[in-house]
N, C-alpha and C positions, 0 to 999 in steps of 0.2 A: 531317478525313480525306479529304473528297472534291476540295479542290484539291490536297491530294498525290497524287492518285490513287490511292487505297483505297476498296474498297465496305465501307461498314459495315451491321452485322445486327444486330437488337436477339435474343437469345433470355431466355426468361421464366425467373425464380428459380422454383425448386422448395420446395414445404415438406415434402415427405414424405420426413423426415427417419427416418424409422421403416425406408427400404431400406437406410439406411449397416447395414453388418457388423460393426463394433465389434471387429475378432477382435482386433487388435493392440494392445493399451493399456499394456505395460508394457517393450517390449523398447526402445524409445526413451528410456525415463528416463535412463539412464546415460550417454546425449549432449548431450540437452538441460539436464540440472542441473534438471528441473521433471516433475510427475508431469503425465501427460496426460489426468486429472482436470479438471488446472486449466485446460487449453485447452477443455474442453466445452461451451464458451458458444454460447448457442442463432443467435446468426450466424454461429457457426466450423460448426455441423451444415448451416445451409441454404445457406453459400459451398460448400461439399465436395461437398454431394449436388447443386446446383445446377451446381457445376463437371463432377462426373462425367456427369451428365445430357449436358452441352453437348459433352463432347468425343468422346462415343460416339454422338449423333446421326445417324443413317445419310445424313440429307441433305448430310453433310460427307465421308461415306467415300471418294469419290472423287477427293481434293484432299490432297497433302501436306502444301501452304503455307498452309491456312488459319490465321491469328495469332486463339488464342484469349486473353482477357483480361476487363477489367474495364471499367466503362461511363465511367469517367472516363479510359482511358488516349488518349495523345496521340501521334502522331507526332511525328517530330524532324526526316528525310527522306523526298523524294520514292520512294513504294511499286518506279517504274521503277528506281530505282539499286536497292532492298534485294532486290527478285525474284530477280536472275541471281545475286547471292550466295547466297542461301536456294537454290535451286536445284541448286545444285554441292555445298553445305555438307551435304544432305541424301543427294547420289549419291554423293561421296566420303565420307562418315560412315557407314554405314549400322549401325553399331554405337551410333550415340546414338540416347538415348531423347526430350529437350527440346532444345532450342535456345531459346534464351532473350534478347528482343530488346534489353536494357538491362543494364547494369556495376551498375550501382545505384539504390536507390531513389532519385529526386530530383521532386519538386514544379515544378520551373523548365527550361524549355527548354533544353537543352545547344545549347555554340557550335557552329554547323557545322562539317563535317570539308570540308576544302578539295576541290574540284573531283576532285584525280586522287588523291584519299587511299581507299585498300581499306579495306575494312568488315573487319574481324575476329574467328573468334570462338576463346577460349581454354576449356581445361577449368573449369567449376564447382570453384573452388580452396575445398571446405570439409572442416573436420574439427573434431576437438573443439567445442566448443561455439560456435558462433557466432551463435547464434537472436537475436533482436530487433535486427541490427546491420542499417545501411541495404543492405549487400551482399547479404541474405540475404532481407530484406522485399518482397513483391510477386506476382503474378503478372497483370500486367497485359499481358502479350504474348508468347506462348509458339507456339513453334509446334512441333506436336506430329507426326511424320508418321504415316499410317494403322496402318500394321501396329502401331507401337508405344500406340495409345490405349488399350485394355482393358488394358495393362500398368498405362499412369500410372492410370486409374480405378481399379483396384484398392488402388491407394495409395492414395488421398482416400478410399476406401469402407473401407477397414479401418482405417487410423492415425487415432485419436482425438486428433487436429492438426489446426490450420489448413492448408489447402494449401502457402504456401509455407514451411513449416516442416516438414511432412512430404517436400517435396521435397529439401527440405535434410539431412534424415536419409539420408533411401533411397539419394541422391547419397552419403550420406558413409560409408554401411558398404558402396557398392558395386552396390547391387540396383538403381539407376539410373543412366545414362549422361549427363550433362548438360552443354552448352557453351553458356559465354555470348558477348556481345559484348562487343568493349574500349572500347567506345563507349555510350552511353544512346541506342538510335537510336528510344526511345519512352520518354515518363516519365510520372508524373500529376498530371494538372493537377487543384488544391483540387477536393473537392467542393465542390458550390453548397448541398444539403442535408445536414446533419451526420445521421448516424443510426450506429450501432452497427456497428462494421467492425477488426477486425485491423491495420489499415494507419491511416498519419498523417493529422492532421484540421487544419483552418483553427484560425485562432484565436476564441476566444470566452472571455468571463469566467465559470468557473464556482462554483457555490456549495457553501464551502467549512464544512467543521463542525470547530473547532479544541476538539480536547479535552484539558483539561487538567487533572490529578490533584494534588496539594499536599500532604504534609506534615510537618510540623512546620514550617513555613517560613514566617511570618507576614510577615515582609518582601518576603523572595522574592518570595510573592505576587503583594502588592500591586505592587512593580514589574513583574513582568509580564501583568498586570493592564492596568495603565498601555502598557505596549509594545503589544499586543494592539489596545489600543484605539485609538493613532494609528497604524497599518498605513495606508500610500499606498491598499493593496487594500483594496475596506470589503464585499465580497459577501462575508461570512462571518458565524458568529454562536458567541461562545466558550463551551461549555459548561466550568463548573469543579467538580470535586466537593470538597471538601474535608473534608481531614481531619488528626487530629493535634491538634486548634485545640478549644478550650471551647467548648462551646454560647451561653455567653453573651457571648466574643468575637463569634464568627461573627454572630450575630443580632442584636448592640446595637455593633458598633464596623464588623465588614466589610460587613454588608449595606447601611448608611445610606452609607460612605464610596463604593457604586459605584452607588446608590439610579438616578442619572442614564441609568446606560449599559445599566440593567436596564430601566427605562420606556420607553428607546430600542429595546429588542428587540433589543438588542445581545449581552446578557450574559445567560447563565443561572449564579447561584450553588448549590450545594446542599450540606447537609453531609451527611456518612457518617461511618461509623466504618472504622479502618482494617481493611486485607485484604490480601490476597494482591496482587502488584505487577498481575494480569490483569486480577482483577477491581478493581481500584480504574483503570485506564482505562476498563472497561467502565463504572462509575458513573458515568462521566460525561453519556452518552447515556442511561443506562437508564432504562428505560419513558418514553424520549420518541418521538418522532414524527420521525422526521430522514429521511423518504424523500425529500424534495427538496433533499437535497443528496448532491453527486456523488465529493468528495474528501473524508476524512478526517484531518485531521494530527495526529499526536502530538505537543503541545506539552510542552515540561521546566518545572516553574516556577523555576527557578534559570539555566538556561541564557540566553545573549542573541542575540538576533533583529535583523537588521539593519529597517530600516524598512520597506524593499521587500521583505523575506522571500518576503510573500504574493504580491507581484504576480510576482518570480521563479517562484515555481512555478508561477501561473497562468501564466505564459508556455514557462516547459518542461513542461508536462501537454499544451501544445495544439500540439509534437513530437514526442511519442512516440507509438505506440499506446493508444484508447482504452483498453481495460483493464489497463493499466500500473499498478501502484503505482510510489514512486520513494523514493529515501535517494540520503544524500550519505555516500560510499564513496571517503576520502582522506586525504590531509592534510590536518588543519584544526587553525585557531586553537586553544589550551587558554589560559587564565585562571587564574594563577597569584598569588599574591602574597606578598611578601617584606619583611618589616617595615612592613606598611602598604602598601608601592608595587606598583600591578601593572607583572605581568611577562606578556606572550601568547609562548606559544611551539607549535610545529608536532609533531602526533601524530598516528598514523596511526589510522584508524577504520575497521574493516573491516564493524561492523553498527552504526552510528549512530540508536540510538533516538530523539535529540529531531528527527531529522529526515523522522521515517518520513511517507509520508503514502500514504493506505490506498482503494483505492476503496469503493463500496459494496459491491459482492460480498465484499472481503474484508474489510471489515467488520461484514457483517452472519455472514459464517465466522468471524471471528472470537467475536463475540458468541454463538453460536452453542456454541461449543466454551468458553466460560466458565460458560454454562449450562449443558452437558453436558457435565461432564471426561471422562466416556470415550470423547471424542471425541480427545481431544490423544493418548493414547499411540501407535494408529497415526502420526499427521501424524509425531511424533518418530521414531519407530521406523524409519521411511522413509527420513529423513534422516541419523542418527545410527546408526542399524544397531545399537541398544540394543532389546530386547525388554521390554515392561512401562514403558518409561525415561518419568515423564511430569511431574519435577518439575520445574517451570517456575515455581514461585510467586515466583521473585526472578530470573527469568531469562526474564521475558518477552519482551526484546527477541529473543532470539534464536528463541522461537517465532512471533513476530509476522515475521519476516525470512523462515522455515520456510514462512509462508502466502504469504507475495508471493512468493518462489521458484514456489509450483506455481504463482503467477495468472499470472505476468509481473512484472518490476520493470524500471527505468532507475534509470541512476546519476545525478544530476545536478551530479556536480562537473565535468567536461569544459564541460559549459554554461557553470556559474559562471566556468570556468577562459577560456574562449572571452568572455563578455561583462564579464572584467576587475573581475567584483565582488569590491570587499575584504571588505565586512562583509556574509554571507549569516549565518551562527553562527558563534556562539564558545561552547566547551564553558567552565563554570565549574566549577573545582576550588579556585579559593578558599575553601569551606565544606567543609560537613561532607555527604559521602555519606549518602544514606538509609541503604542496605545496605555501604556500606562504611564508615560512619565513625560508627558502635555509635552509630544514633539509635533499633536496635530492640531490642526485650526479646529478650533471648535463645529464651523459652516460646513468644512469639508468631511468631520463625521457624519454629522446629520445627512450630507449628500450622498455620504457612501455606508451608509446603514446596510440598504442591500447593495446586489451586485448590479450595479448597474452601466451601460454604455455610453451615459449621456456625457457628452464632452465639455459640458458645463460643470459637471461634476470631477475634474480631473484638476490636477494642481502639477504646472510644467515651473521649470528654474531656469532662465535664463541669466548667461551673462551679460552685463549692460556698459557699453563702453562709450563714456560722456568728456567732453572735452576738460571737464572738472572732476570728474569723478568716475571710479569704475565700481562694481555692484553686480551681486545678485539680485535678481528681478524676480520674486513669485507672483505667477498668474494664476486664479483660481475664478471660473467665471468669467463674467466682464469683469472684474476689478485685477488692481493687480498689486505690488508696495516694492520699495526697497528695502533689504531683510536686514542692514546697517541702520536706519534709520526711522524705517517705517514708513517716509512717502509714500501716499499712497496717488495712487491714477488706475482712471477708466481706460478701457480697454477700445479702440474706436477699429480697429482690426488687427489680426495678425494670420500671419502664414507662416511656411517654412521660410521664407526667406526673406519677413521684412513683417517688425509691427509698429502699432502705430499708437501712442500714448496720449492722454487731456489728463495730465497732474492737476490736482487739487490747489494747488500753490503757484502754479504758472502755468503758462498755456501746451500748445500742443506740439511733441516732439515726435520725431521717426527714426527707428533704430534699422538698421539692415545688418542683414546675416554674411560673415565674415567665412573666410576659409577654416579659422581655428578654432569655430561652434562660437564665435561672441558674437552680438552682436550691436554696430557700432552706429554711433551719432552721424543723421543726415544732416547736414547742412539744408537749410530750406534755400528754395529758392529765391531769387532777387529777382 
């Protein structure tokens, strides 16, 4: 700044967060496509009050041109050429409120504008929705002129927004006046220290929690199982819950087959019984300890994952906004198959669940509202403009898409699209749908409509080891059958280590729980 000749001022971040006014929290929804909930992150309150603080300063009242901004912003030109422009821009405008020294957000020093080239500036071109987009991201050099400051503070002290997103509103129903340049005559150079900010960050490898749900899918699985594990990217660690699967598969054929990648700290397995589609990704993580990890992805166990997957998104998470969630929002591969032969072909995807990947705030919102269903029928209601509307139990994606809407999301197909990856995902539709392709009991949808806890509503698989026969066992309820042949029996108890059967067809049997998850025919007493 000081061989372009600019004096630069340090002023101090504020925390007294407690002066913002809060008045305005809902009349911007309907711009932004996001509730201003979800912007209320505790560095969007101390950028705002910190911002208003600095530009109502009286030590500044007497200066039109002072460029207010950010500690990382940069010139691009010498301050003697941008003066006499700001100067004229401010006597002839006197109807705007900013001025605004850059076109767009950019990281890298724009090419000089030639010797006898005019500085220009054109109206802040926004409207409909345009938030997270580089045009709209920043406020690293504004210049604001005196009369109109307690106009802009008012804005940052009441709109429950980050600054340059509340500018972006106020600009676009009219209540501010705002021209930009058609040039970047300031941009931001990387910060040196990463900390928690609105705006784009360097690159760094973060650690990622891949969770993935399973079932009936015992192949599936294990192939992505296998994918998971040779990812280029290795800062992750795959939590799997599964279900669907006997007890004494799971514990005597899949636990020894991944024995390796689990003593690696690689791999967490665990079984459940099935549930509602929310809560069985929430079992993935549940009652574990994942506060040091930063990204959360939903992983599909059928779907396929190019190798780089991971390392693709760890590199488009450290170009967006830190608290971004991201999906891929496009055309994409489907996996199809035709006598045997695949076929890939292109279908559009407008909320892609195997590619969500969730920060922790809205993962811990998320789990949050799995615990607490009567947390979801607002979130819905918001969206959907349905009162009461809160059945989500086989339509998680779309409440899960619901949550990154208020946080923020990025798309990340234009990435893909930009660095020429063929193989990021491909959807597989060569099987059988969980929910669409009648892998579920009819009873047990109806029970799992919403999210619910009741353990009558849960469907466990055991394996059943009879002196004549062995068997998967599903229990849902008090009933239960053999999935070979459909006996069915009531349920007279069970526990972890012992249940108790009145078959339909003969009387009453007792199974107890074996070392290797089966669990095996009692002998009644004599």
């Amino acid at each position: 700044m000081n061989e372009l000749g600019y004096q630069a001022a340090s002023y101090p971040v504020s925390q007294k967060v407690e002066k913002l006014l809060d008045t305005r929290c809902e009349e911007f929804t309907e711009f932004l496509g996001m509730h201003p909930e979800a912007c209320d992150k505790p560095y969007v309150r101390v950028l705002r009050i910190s911002f208003a603080n600095m530009i109502l300063d009286p030590q500044f009242r007497e200066d039109d041109l002072i460029i207010f901004g950010e500690s990382n912003t940069t010139p691009a030109i010498p301050e003697e050429r941008l003066q006499p422009v700001l100067e004229e821009m401010v006597k002839s405008h006197p109807e705007v409120d900013v001025f605004r020294l850059f076109h767009e957000f950019s990281q890298e020093a724009p090419k000089p504008p030639c010797p006898g080239e005019r500085i220009e500036f054109e109206p802040y071109a926004t409207s409909g929705h345009t938030a997270g987009s580089a045009y709209v991201c920043g406020t690293h050099a504004l210049v604001i002129p005196a009369s109109k400051r307690e106009k802009v503070a008012r804005i940052f002290s009441t709109c429950r927004l980050p600054p340059d997103t509340a500018l972006e509103a106020a600009n676009g129903n009219g209540e501010l006046s705002i021209m930009v340049t058609k040039y970047n005559c300031f941009y931001q150079k990387p910060r040196t220290r990463l900390f928690d900010k609105s705006t784009l960050y360097s690159y760094r490898e973060r650690k990622m929690a891949l969770c993935l749900s399973s079932y009936k899918r015992f192949e599936d699985l294990q192939r992505q199982i296998y994918c998971m594990m040779h990812q280029s990217y290795r800062n992750f660690h795959l939590f799997v819950a599964v279900k669907g699967m006997s007890s004494f598969i799971f514990q005597s054929i899949l636990i020894p087959q991944f024995q390796e990648f689990i003593d690696e700290g690689r791999l967490t397995l665990r079984w459940f019984p099935n549930k509602n589609q929310l809560s069985n990704l929430a079992d993935t993580i549940r009652g574990l300890d994942t506060t040091n990890y930063e990204l959360f992805l939903k992983i599909d166990d059928d779907d396929f994952y190019g190798r780089d997957y991971l390392l693709t998104i760890n590199e488009f998470h450290s170009e967006i906004p830190q608290h971004h969630c991201s999906c891929f929002k496009d055309w994409s591969w489907v996996h199809y198959k035709y006598g045997g032969i695949s076929s890939l072909q292109k279908e559009f995807y407008y909320v892609f669940g195997a590619s969500m990947v969730l920060t922790r705030s809205v993962m811990e919102r998320l789990m949050a509202c799995e615990e607490h269903p009567e947390m979801i029928h607002p979130i819905v209601q918001r969206w959907d403009h349905i009162p009461g509307h809160g059945n989500i139990g086989f339509s998680e994606d779309n409440f899960i898409h619901k949550l990154m809407l208020e946080n923020g999301y990025s798309n990340i197909a234009p990435f893909i699209a930009k660095k020429k990856i063929t193989h990021h995902i491909i959807v597989q539709k060569a099987n059988a749908s969980v929910t669409r392709g009648y892998m579920l009991d009819g009873a047990f949808q109806k029970a799992n409509t919403n999210v619910s806890h009741d353990v009558d509503s849960f469907e466990y698989v055991l394996g059943l080891r009879h002196p004549q026969w062995s068997d998967a066992f599903r229990v849902f309820g008090t009933c239960g059958n053999r999935v070979s042949n459909n006996d069915a029996a009531k349920i007279l108890s069970i526990s972890p280590e012992k249940i108790v059967l009145e078959w339909e067809k003969w009387g009453e049997e007792s199974f107890v729980r074996q070392e290797d998850g089966s669990y095996e025919f009692q002998q009644p007493e004599k």
